[in-house]
C-alpha positions, 0 to 999 in steps of 0.5 A: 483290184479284184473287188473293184472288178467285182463292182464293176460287173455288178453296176453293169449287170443291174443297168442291163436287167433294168432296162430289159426289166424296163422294156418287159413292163412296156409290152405288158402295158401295151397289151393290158392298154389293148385288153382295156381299149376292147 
């Protein structure tokens, strides 16, 4: 039971810094995509 607690916790904090991973290389896209455009 604990294991599969443990599990769980994992899944949900790799889907949770992925998607703020995610959203962090947009910004860096949008600003390079401006540096660029200058």
């Amino acid at each position: 039971m604990f294991i599969l607690a443990f599990i769980i916790c994992t899944v949900v904090i790799f889907i949770v810094s992925t998607k703020i991973n995610q959203r962090r290389y947009d910004e860096l896209n949008l600003m390079l995509n401006q540096n660029i455009g200058r």
